[in-house]
TORKOL-902044 format. One line per 5 residues: their letters; for each residue x, y, z of N, C-alpha, C, O. Coordinates in steps of 0.2 Angstrom, whole numbers, plus 5000, padded with zeros to 4 digits. Layout:
<recs>
a = X,Y,Z,X,Y,Z,X,Y,Z,X,Y,Z | ...
</recs>
This chain:
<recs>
xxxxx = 5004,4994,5000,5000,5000,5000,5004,5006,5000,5003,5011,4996 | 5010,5007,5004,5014,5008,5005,5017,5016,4997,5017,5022,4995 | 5021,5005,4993,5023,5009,4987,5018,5012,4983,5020,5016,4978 | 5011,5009,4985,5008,5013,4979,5007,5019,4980,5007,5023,4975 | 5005,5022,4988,5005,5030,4989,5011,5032,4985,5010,5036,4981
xxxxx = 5019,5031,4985,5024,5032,4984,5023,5034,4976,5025,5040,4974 | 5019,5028,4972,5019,5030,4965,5015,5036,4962,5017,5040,4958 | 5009,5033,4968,5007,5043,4965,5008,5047,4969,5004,5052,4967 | 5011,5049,4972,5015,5054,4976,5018,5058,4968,5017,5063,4966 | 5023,5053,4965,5029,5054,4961,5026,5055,4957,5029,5059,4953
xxxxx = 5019,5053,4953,5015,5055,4948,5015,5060,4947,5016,5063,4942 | 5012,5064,4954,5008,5071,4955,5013,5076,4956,5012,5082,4955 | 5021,5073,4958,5024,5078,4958,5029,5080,4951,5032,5085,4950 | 5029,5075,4947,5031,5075,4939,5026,5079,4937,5028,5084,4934 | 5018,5078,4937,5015,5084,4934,5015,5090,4935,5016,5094,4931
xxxxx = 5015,5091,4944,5017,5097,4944,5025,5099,4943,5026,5105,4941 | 5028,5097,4944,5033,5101,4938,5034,5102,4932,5039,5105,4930 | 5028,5098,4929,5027,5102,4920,5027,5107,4920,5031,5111,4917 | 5021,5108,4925,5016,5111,4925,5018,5119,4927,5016,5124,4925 | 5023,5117,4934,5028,5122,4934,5032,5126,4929,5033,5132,4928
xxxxx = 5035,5121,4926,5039,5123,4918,5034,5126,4913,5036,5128,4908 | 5026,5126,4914,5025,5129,4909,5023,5136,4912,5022,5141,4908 | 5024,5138,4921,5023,5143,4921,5017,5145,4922,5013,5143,4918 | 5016,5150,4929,5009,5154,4931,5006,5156,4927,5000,5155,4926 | 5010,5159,4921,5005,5163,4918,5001,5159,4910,4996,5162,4907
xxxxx = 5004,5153,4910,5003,5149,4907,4993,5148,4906,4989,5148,4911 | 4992,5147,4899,4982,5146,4897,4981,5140,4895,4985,5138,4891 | 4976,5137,4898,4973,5133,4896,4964,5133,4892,4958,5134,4894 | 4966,5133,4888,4958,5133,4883,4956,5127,4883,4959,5123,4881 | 4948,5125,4887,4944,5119,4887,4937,5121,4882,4933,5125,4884
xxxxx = 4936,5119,4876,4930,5120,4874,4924,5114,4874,4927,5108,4872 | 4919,5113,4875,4915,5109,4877,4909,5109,4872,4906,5114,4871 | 4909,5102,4869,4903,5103,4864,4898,5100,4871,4900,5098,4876 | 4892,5100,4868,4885,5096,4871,4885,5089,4872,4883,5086,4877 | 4888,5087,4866,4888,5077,4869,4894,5076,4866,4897,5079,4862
xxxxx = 4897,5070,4870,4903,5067,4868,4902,5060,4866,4899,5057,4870 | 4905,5057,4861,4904,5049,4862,4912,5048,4863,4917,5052,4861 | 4913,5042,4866,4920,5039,4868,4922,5034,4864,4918,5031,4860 | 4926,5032,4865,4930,5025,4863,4929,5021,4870,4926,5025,4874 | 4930,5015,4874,4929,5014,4878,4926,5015,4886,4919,5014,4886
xxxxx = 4928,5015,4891,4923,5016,4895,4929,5021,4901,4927,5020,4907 | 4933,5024,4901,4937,5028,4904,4936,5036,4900,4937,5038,4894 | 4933,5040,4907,4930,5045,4902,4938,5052,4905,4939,5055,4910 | 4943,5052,4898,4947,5060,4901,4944,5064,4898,4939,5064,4895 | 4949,5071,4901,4947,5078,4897,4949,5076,4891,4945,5078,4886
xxxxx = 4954,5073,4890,4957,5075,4881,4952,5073,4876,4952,5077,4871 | 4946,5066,4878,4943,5065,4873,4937,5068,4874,4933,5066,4869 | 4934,5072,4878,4927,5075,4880,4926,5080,4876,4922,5080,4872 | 4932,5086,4877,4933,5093,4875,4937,5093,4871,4940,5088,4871 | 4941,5100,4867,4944,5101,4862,4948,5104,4867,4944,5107,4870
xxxxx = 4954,5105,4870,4959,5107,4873,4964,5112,4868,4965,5111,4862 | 4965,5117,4871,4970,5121,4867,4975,5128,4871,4973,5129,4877 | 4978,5129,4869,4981,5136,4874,4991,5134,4874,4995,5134,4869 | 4992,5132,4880,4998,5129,4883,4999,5123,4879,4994,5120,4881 | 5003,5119,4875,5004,5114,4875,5006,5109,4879,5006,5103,4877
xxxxx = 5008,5113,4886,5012,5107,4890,5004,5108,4895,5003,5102,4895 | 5001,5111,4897,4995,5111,4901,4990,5107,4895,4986,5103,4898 | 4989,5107,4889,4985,5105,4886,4985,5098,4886,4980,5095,4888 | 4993,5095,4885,4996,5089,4886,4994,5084,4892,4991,5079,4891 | 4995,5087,4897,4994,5085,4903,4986,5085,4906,4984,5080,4908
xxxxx = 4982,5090,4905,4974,5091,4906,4972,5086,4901,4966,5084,4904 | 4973,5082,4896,4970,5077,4891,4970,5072,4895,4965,5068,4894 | 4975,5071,4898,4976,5063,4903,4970,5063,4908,4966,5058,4909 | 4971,5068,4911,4966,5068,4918,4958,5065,4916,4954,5067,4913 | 4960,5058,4923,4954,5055,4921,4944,5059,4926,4943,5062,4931
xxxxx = 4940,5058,4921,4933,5065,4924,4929,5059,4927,4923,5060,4929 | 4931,5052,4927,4927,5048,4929,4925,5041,4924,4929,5042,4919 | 4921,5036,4923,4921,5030,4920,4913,5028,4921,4910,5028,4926 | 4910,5025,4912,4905,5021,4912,4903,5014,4914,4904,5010,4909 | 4900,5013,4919,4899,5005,4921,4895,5001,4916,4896,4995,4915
xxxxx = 4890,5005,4911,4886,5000,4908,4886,5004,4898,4885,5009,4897 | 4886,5001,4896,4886,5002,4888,4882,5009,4888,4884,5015,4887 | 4875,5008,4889,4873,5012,4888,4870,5019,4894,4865,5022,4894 | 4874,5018,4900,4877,5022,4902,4878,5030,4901,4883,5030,4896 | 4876,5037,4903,4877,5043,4900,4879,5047,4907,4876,5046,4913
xxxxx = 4885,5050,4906,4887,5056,4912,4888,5061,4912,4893,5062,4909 | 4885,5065,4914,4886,5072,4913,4892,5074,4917,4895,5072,4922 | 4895,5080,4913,4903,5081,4917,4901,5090,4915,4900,5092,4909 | 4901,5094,4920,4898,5102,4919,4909,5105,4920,4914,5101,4921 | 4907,5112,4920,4913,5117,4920,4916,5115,4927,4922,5112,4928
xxxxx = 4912,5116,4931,4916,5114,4940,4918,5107,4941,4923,5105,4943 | 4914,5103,4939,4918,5097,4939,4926,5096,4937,4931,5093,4940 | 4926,5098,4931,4932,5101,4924,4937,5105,4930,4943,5103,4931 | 4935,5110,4932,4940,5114,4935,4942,5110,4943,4948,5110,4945 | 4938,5107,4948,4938,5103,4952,4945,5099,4951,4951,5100,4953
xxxxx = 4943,5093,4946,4949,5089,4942,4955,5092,4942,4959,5090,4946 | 4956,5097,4938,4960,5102,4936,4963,5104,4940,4969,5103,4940 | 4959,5108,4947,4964,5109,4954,4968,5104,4956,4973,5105,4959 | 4966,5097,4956,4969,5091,4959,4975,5091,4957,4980,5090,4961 | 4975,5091,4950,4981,5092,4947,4986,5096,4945,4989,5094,4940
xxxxx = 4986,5100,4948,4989,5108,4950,4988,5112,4945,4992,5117,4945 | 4984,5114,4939,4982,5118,4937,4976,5122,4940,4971,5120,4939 | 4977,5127,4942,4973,5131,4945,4966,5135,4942,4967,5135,4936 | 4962,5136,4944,4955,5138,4940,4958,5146,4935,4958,5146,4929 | 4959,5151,4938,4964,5156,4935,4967,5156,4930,4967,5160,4926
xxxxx = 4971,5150,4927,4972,5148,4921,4968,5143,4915,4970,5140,4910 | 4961,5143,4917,4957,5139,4913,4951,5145,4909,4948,5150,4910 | 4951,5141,4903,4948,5147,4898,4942,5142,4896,4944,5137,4893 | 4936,5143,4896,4930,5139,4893,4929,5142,4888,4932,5147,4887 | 4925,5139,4883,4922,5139,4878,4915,5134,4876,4915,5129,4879
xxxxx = 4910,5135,4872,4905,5133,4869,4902,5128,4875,4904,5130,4881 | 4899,5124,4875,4894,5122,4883,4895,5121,4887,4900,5119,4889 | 4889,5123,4892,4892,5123,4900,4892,5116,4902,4894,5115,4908 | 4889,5112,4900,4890,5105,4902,4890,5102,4896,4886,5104,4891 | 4895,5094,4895,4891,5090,4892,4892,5083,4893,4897,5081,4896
xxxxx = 4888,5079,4890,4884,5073,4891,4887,5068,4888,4886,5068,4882 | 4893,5063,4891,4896,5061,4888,4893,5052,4888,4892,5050,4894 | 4892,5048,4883,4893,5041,4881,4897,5037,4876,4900,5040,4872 | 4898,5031,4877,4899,5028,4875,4899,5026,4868,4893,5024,4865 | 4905,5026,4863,4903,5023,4856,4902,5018,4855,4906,5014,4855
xxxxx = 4896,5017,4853,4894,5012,4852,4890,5011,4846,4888,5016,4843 | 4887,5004,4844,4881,5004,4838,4876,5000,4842,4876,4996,4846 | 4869,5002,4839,4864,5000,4840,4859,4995,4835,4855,4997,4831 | 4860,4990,4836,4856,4983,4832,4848,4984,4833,4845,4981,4837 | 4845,4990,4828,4838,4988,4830,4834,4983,4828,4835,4979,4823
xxxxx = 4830,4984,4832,4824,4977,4834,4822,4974,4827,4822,4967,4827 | 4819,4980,4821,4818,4979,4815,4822,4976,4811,4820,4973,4806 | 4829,4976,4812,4835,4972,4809,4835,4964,4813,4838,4959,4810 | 4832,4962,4817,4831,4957,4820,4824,4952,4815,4824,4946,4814 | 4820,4958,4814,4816,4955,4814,4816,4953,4804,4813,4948,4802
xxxxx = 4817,4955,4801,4820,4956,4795,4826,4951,4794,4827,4950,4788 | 4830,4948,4798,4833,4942,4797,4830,4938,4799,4831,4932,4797 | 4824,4936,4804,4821,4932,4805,4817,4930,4799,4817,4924,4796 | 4811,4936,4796,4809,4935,4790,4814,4932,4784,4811,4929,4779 | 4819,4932,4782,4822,4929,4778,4823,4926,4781,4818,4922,4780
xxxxx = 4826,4921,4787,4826,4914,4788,4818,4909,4786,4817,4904,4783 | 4816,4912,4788,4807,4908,4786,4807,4908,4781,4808,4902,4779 | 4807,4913,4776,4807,4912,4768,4811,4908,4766,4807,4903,4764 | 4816,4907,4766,4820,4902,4763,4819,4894,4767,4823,4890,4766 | 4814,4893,4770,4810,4887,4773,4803,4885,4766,4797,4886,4767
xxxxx = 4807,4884,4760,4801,4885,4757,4797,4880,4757,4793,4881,4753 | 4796,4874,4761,4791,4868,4761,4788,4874,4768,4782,4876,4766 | 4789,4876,4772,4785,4880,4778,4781,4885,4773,4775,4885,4772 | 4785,4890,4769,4781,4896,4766,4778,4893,4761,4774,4897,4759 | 4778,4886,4757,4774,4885,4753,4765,4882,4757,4762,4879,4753
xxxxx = 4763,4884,4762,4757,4882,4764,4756,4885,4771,4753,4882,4775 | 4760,4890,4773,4758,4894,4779,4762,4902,4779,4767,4904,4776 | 4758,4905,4784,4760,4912,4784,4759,4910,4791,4758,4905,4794 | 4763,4920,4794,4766,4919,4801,4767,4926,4801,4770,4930,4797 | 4763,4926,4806,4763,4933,4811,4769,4934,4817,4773,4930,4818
xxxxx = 4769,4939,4819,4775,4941,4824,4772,4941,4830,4767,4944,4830 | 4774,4938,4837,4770,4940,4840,4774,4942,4846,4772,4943,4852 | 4780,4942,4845,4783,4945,4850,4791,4948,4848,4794,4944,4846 | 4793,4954,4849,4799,4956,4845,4802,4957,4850,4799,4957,4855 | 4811,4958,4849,4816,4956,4852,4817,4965,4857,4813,4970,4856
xxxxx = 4820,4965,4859,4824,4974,4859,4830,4976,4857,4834,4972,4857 | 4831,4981,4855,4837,4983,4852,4844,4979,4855,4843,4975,4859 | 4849,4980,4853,4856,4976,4853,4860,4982,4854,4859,4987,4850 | 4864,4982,4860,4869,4986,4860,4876,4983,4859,4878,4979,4863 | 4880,4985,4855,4884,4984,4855,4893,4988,4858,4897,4991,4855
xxxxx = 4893,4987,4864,4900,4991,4867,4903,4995,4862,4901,5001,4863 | 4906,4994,4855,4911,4997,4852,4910,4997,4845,4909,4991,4842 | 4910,5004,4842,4908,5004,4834,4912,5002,4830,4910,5002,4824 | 4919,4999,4832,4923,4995,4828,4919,4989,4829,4914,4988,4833 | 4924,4983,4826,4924,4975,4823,4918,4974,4820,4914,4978,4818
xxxxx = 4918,4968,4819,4915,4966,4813,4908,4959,4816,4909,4954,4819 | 4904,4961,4814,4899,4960,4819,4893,4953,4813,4892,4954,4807 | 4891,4949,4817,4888,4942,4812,4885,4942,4813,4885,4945,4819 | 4879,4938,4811,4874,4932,4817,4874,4926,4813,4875,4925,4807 | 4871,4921,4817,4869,4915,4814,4861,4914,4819,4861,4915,4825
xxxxx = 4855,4912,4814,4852,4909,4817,4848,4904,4814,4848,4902,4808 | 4845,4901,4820,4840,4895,4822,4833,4894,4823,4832,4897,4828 | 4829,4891,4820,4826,4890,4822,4820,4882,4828,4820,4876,4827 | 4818,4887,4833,4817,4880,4839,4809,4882,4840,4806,4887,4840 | 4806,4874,4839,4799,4873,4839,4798,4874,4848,4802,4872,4853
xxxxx = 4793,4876,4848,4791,4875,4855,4785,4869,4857,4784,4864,4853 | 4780,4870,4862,4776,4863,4863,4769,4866,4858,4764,4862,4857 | 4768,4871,4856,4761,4872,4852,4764,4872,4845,4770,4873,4845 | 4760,4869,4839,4762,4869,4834,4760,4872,4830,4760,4870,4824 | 4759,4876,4832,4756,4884,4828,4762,4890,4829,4762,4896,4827
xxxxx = 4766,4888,4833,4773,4893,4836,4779,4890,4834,4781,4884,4832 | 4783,4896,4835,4791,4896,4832,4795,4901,4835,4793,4907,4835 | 4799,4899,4836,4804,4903,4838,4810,4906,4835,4814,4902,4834 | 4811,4911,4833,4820,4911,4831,4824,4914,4834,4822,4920,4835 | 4828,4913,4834,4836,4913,4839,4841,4917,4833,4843,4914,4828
xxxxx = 4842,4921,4835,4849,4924,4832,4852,4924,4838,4850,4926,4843 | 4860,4921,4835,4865,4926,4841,4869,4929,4839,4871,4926,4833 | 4872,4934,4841,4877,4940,4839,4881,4939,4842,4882,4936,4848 | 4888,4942,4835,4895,4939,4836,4899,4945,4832,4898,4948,4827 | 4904,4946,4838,4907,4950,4837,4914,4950,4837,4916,4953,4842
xxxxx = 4919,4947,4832,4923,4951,4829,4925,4941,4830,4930,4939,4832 | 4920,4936,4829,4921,4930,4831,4919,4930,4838,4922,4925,4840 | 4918,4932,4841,4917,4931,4848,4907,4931,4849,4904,4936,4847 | 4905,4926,4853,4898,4930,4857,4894,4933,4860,4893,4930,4866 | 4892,4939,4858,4890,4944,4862,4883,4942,4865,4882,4941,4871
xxxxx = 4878,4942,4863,4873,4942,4865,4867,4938,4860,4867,4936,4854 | 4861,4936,4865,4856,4933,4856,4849,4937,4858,4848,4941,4863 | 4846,4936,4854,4840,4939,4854,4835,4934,4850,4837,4931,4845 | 4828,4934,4853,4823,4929,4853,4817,4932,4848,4813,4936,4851 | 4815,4932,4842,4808,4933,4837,4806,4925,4841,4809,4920,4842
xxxxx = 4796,4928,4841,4792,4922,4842,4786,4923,4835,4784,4929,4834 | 4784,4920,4834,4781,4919,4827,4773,4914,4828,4773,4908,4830 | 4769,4917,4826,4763,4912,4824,4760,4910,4818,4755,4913,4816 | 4762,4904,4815,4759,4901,4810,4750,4899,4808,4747,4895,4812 | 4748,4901,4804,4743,4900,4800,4743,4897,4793,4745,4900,4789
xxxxx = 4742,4890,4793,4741,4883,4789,4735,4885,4786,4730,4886,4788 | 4739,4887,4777,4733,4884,4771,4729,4877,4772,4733,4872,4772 | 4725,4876,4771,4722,4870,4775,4714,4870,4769,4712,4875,4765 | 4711,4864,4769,4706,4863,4767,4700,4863,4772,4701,4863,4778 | 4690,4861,4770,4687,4861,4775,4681,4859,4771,4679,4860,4765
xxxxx = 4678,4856,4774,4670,4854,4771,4665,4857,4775,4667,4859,4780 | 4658,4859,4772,4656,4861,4775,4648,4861,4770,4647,4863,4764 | 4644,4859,4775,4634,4857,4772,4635,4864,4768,4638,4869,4770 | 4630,4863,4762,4627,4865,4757,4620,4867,4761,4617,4872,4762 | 4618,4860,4762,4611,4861,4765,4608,4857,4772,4612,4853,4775
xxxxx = 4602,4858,4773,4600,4851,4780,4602,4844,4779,4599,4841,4774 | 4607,4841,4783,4607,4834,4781,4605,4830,4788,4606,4832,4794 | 4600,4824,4784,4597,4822,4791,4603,4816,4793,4608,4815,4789 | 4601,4811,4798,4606,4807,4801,4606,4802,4796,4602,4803,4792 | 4609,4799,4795,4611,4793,4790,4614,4793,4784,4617,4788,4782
xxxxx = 4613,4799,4782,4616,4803,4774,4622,4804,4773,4626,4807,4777 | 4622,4801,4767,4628,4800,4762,4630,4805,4762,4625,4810,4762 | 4636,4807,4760,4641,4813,4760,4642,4813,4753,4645,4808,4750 | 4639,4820,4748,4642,4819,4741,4644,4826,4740,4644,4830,4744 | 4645,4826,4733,4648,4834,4731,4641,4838,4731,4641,4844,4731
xxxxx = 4634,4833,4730,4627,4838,4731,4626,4841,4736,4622,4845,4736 | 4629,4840,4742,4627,4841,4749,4632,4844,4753,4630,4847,4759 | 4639,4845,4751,4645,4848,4754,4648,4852,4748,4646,4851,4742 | 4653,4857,4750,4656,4860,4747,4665,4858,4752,4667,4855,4757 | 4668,4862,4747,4675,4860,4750,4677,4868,4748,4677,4871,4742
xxxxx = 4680,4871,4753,4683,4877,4756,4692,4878,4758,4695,4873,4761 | 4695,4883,4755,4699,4884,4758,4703,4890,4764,4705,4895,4763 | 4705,4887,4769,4704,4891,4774,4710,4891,4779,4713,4885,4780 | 4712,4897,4782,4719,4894,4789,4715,4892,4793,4709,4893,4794 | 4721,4888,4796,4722,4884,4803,4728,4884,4808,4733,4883,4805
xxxxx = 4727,4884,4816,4732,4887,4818,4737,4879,4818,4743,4879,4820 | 4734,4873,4814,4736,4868,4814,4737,4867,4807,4734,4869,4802 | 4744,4862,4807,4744,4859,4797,4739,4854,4795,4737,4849,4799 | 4737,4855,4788,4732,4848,4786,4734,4842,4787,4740,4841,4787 | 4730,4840,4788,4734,4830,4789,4736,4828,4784,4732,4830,4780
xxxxx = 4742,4824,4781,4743,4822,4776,4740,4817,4771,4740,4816,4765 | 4734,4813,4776,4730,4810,4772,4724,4813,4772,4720,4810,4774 | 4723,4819,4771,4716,4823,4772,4712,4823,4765,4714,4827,4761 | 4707,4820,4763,4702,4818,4757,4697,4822,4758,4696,4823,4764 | 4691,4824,4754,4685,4825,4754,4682,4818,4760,4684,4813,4762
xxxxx = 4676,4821,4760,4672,4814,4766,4668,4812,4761,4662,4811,4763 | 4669,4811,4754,4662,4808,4750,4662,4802,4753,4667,4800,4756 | 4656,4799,4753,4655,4793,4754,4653,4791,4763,4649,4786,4765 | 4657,4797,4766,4653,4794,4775,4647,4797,4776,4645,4802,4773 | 4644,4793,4782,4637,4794,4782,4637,4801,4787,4643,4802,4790
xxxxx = 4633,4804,4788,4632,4810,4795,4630,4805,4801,4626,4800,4799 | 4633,4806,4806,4630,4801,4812,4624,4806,4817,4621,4805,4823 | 4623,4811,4813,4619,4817,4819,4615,4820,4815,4616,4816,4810 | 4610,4825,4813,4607,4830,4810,4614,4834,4809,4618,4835,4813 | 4615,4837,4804,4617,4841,4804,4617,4849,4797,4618,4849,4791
xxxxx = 4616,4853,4801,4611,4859,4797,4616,4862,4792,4622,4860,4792 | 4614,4866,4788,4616,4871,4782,4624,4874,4786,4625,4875,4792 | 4628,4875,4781,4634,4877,4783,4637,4875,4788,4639,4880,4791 | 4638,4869,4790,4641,4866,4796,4647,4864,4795,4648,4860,4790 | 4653,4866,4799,4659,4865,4797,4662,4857,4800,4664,4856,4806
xxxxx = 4662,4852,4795,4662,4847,4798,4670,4844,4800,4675,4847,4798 | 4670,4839,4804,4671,4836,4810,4673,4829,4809,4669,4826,4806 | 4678,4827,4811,4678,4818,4808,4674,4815,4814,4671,4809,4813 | 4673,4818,4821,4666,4815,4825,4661,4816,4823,4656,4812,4824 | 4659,4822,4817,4651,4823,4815,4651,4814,4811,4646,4811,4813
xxxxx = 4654,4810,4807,4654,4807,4801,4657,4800,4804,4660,4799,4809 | 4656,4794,4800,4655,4789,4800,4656,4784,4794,4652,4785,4789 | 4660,4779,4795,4660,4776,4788,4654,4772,4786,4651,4771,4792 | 4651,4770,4781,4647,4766,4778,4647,4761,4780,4652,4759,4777 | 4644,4755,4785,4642,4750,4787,4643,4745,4783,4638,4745,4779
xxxxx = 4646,4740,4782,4645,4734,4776,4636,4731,4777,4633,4735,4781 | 4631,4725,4773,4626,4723,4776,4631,4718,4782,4637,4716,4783 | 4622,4715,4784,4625,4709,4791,4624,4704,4786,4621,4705,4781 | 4627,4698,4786,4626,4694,4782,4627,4688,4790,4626,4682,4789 | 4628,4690,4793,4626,4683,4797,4620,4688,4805,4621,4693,4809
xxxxx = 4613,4683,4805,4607,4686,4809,4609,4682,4814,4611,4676,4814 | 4606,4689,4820,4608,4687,4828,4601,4679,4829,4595,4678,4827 | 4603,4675,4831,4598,4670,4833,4596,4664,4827,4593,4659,4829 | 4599,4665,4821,4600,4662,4815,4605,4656,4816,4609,4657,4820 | 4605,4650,4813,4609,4646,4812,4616,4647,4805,4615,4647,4800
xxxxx = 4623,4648,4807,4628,4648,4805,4634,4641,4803,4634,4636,4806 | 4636,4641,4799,4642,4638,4799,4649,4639,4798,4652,4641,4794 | 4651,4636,4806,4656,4636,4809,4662,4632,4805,4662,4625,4806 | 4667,4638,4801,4670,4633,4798,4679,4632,4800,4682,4637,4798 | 4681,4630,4802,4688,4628,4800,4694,4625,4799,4696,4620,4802
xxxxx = 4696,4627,4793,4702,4625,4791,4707,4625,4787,4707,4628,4781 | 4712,4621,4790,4718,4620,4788,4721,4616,4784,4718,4611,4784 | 4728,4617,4779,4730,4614,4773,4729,4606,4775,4732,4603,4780 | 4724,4602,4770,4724,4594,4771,4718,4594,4776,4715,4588,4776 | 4716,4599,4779,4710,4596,4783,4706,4602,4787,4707,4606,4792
xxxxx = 4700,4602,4783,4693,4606,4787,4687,4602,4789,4685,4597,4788 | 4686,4608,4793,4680,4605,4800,4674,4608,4801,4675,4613,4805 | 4670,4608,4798,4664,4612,4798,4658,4609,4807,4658,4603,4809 | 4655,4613,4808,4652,4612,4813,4646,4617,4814,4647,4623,4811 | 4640,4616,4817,4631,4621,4814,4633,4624,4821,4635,4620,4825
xxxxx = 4632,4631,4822,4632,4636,4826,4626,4640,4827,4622,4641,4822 | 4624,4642,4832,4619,4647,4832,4622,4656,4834,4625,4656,4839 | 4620,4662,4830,4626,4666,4831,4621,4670,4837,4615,4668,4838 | 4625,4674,4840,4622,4676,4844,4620,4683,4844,4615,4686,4846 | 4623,4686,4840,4623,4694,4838,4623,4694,4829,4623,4688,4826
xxxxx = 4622,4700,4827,4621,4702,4819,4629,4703,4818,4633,4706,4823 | 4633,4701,4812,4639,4701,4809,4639,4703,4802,4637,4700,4797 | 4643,4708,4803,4647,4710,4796,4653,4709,4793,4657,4710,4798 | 4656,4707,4786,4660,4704,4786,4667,4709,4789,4667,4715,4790 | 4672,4703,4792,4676,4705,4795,4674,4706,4804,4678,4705,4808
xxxxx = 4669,4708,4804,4669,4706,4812,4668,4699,4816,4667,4694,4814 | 4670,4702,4822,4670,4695,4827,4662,4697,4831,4659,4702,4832 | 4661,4689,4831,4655,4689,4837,4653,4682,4837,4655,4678,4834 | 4650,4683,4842,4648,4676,4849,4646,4668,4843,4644,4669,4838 | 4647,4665,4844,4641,4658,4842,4643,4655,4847,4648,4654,4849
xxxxx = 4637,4652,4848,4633,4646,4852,4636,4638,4848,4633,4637,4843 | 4640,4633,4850,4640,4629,4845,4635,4623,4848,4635,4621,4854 | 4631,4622,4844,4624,4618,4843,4625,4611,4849,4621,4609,4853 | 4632,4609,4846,4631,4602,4848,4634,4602,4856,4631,4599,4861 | 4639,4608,4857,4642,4607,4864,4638,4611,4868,4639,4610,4874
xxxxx = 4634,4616,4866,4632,4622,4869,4638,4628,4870,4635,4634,4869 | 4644,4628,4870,4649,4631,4871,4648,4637,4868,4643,4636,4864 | 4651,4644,4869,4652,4650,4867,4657,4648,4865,4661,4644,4867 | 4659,4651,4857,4666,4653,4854,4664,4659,4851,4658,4660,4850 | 4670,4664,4849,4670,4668,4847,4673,4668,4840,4679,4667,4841
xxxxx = 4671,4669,4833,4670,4670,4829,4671,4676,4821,4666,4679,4821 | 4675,4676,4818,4676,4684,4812,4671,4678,4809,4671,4672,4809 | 4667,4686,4804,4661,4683,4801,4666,4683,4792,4670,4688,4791 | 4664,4679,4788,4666,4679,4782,4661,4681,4777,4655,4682,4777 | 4664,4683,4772,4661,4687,4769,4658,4681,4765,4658,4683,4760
xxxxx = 4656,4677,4765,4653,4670,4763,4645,4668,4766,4641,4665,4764 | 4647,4672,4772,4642,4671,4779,4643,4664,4783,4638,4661,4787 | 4648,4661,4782,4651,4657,4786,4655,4661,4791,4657,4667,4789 | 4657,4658,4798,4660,4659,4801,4667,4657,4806,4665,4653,4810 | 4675,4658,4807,4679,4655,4806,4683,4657,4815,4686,4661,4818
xxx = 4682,4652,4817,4683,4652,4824,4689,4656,4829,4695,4654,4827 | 4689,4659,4831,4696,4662,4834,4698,4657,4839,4694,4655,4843 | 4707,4656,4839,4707,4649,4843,4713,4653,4846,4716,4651,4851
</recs>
């Protein structure tokens, strides 16, 4: 601790004897614009104001530091008493300081500012060039980034981004992040809502329950959706309405229902029970217990044992045992 008072001890006595050398009667001119921007975050006289007068006091006042910015976009006002305050510290006395043009001013940091719009314009061209996404949906903004400060108006400044799906499938995210001079400064987040070109059916007129689905009865519309079309998505010609369903109803794959095959084997009717295997079939008289269309299972009673088996009805009207 020690040497270090000693260091600046020896500092301030080398200035003052510039300072000395350049003599009482020696001028200092400070002129002072309104705002200053800096290089860095160590704010001196030399870089605030235009110094002029004495060469050796001009010299020496350019050093003297007025104070430092903690945060990027940080602003400090630095007025005349402060300047001459400084100034006394360092043995120029107020008597030799000559002002000029403002009585304070506002000094910041150089820097550049990434606005929000330049964010949001690289996220639009990453979308664009997703031409399976832009070829069948559009995408609103729903949330924009804040401007970008950047410390310093040199280097050379990049981004890369990304796109991250979240848990709704109508939303998107993009991620830019900011690089400076190769190094990563910061990122900034666009959130996006997609709307899916999509197809839609919808009644023409009253259809009552049972009715077949045709091009007389339905119409096919094109419309967004905050969801994409299903890949196997078809007109519904051919399924029946399971409900009433009135004029202009936007249908539903709950409203609709495939077409029933007939029954071809009757509840309480005698069936035959058939099966078999390469070299050898077994047929046996059944009575079924429920109505069967081909392809389903259902009960038969076998005649001779009484027993329940369960049975897929054949499109024959024979039926083949599940074993």
């Amino acid at each position: 601790m020690k040497i270090r008072y000693n260091l600046i001890l020896v500092i301030l006595l080398i200035t003052a004897a510039r300072i000395a050398v350049a003599g009482e009667n020696a001028v200092l001119e400070v002129c002072l614009p309104a705002e200053s921007a800096i290089k860095g975050d160590v704010i001196l006289l030399g870089n605030v104001g235009k110094l002029g007068g004495d060469e050796t006091l001009a010299a020496e006042a350019g050093k003297i530091t007025l104070g430092r910015l903690l945060t990027p976009q940080q602003e400090i006002t630095v007025d005349r008493q402060m300047i001459l305050s400084r100034l006394a510290c360092n043995g120029i006395a107020a008597s030799q300081v000559i002002f000029s043009g403002a009585e304070k001013v506002t000094v910041k940091q150089l820097q550049r500012i990434i606005k929000s719009s330049e964010f949001v314009e690289l996220a639009d061209a990453f979308l664009k060039k997703d031409v399976a996404r832009a070829a069948n949906s559009q995408w609103y903004l729903v949330r924009t980034p804040k401007d970008f400060v950047v410390p310093s108006a040199d280097g050379d400044i990049s981004f890369t981004t990304h796109l991250f799906r979240t848990s709704l499938s109508n939303q998107a995210t993009i991620r830019i992040n900011v690089f400076v001079d190769g190094k990563e400064a910061g990122v900034r987040e666009i959130v996006y809502r997609f709307k899916y070109d999509c197809r839609t059916a919808i009644t023409t007129a009253d259809i009552p329950v049972g009715t077949v689905l045709s091009a007389d009865n339905i119409r096919i519309e094109k419309t967004l959706s905050d969801n994409p079309e299903a890949a196997d998505w078809k007109p519904p010609y051919g399924l029946v309405a399971r409900r009433r369903l009135p004029a202009d109803t936007v249908l539903t794959a709950q409203m609709l229902t495939a077409i029933k095959p007939p029954v071809v084997v009757e509840r309480n009717k005698a069936v035959i029970v058939r099966f078999e295997n390469p070299g050898l079939v077994i047929t046996a008289i059944g009575k079924a217990m429920q109505d069967g269309r081909t392809g389903e299972y259902i009960k038969i009673k076998n005649v001779s044992s009484q027993k329940i088996i369960v049975a897929k009805v054949n499109e024959d009207g024979t039926v083949e045992p599940v074993l």
